[in-house]
C-alpha positions as CSV (number, residue, x, y, z in Angstrom):
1,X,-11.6,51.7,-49.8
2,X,-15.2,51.1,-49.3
3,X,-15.0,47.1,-49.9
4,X,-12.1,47.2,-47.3
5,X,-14.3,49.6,-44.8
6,X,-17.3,46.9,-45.2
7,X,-15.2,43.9,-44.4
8,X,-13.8,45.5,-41.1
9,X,-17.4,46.4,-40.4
10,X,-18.7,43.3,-41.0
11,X,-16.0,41.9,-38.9
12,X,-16.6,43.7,-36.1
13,X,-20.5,43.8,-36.3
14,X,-21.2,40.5,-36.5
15,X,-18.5,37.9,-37.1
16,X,-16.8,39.1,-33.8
17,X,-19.7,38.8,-32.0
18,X,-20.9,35.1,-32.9
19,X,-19.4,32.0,-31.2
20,X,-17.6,31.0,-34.3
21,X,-15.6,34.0,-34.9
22,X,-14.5,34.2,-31.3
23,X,-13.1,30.9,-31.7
24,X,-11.6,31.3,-34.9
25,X,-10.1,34.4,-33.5
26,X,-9.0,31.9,-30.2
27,X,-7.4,29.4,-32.6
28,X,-5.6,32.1,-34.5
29,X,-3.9,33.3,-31.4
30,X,-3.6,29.8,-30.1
31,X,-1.5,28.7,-33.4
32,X,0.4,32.0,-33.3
33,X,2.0,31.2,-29.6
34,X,2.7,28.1,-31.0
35,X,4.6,29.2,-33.8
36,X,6.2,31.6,-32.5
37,X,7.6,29.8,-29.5
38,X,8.8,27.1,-32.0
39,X,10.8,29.4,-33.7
40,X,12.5,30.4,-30.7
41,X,12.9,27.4,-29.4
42,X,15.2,26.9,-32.3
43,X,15.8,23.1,-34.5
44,X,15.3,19.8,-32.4
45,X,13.8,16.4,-32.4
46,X,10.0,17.0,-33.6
47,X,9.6,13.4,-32.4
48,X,9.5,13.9,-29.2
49,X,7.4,15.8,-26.7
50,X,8.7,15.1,-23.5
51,X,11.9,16.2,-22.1
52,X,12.8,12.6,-20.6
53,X,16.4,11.4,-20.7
54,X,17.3,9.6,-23.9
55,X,19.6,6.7,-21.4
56,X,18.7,5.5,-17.8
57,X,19.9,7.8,-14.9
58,X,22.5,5.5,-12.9
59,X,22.2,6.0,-9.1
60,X,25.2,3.2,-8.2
61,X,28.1,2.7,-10.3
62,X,27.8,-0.1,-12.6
63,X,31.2,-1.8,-11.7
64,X,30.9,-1.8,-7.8
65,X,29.6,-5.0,-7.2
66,X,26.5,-6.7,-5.4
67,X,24.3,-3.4,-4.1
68,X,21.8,-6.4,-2.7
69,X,21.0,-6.5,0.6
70,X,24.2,-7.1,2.9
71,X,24.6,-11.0,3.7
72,X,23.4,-11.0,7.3
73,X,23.5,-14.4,9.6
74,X,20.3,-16.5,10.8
75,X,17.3,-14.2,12.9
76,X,18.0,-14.0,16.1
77,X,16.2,-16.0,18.4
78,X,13.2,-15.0,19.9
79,X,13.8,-13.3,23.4
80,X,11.3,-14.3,26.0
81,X,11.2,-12.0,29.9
82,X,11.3,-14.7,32.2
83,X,8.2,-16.2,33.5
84,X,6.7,-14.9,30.2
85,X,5.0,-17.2,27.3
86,X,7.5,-18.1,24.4
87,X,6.0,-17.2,21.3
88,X,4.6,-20.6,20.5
89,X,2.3,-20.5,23.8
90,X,1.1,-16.9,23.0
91,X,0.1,-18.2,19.4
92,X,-1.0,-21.6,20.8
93,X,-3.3,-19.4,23.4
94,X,-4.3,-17.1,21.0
95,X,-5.6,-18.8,18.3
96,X,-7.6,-21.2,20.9
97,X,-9.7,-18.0,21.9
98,X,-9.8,-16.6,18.0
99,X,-11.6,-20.3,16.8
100,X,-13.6,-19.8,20.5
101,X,-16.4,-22.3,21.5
102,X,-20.0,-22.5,20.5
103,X,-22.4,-20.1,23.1
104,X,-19.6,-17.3,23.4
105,X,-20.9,-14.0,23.2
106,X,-19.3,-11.5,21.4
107,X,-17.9,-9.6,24.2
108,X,-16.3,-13.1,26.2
109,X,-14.8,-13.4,22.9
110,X,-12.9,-9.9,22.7
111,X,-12.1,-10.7,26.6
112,X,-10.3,-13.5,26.0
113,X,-8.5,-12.2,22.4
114,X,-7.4,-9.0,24.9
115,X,-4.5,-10.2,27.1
116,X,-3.3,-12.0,24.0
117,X,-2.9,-9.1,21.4
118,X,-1.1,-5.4,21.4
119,X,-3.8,-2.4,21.5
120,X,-3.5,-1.7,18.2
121,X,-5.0,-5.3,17.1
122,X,-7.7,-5.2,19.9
123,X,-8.7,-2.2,18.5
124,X,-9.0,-3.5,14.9
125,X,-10.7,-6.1,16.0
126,X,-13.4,-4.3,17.8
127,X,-16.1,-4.7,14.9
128,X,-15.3,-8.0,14.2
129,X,-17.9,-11.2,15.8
130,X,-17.0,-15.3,16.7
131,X,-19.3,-16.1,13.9
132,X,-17.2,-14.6,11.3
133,X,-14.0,-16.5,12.2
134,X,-13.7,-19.0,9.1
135,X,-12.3,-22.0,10.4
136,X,-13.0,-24.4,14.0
137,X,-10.3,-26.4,14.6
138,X,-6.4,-26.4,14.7
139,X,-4.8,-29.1,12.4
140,X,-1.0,-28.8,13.3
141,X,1.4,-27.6,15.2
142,X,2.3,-23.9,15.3
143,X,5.5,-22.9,13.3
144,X,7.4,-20.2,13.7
145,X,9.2,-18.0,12.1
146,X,11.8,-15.1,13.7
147,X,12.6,-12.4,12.5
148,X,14.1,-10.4,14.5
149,X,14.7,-11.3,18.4
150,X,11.7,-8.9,19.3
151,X,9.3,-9.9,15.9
152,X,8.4,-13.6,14.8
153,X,5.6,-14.1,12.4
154,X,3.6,-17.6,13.3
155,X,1.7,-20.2,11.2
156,X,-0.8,-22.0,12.1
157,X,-2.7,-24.8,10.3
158,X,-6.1,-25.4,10.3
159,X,-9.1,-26.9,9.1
160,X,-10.1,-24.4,6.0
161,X,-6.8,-22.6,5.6
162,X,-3.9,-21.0,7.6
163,X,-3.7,-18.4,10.0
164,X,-1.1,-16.2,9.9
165,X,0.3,-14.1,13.0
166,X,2.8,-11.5,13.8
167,X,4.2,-11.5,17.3
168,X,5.7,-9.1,18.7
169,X,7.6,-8.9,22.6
170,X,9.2,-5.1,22.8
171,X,9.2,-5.5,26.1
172,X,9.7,-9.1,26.2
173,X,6.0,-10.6,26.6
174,X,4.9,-11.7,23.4
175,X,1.1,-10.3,21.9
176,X,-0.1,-11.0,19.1
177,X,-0.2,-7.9,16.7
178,X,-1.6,-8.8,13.4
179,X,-3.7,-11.6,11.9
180,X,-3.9,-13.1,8.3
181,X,-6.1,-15.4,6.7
182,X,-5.2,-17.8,3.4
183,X,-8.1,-19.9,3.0
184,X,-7.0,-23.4,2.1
């Protein structure tokens, strides 16, 4: 009885109290849970740990044909408030006062970009200088593409790439709304 009363004194004296018997004892009660909940859990595949489906979940039915997008006719064509500019002008216009001319000051810059672009575009534009736009001249005609009879999206050729425009005329006078650049 006295070996047994030593081994629980020396237990709780001083392996309890050190680092490594309080993680042994942590282990010990991490690999009991772990047991024990696997033998409730009852037999099942020890190969996998998630609880994914073994087969794809279908959302359409397999046998119902084309679920693409629905054949829909050519894009309307742009619709232009009379006395307005068409689309091409507004580009034409615009990108004429994005390339600017040499002596323009920041500020005669954003004056001129202004009437030509939505609020939303002036305002992302408000950090940006004439000396950062990458190209100086126009190399082709603009071409346009509609989308829809309020939304055409507008290429423009030029010297060291292609500028890229979104117009947009929701209350039929087309502004410019965003700008891309692909460097040639």
């Amino acid at each position: 009885m006295s070996a047994v009363r030593r081994a629980l004194e020396f237990l709780v004296t001083r392996a309890l109290r050190s680092r490594l018997g309080i993680a042994l004892v942590i282990a010990v009660v991490v690999f009991g849970i772990i047991g024990a909940a696997r033998l409730v859990a009852g037999p099942g595949d020890a190969t996998t740990l998630s609880n994914r489906p073994s087969q794809p979940i279908t959302t359409a039915e397999p046998d119902e044909g084309d679920d693409g997008a629905i054949a829909t006719g050519p894009p309307a064509s742009p619709v232009t408030r009379p006395g307005a500019r068409t689309p091409e002008q507004t580009a034409d216009r615009f990108v004429s006062a994005w390339l600017g001319r040499p002596g323009l000051t920041t500020d005669q810059w954003h004056q001129g970009l202004r009437p030509l672009s939505t609020p939303a575009l002036t305002e992302k534009l408000a950090g940006a200088e004439p000396a950062g736009v990458p190209a100086e001249q126009v190399t082709g005609a603009v071409s346009l593409r509609p989308r829809t009879a309020t939304f055409v999206e507008a290429l423009v050729p030029l010297d060291t790439g292609q500028l890229r425009l979104e117009l947009v005329a929701p209350d039929g006078e087309w502004l410019v709304d965003a700008v891309d650049w692909e460097q040639a």
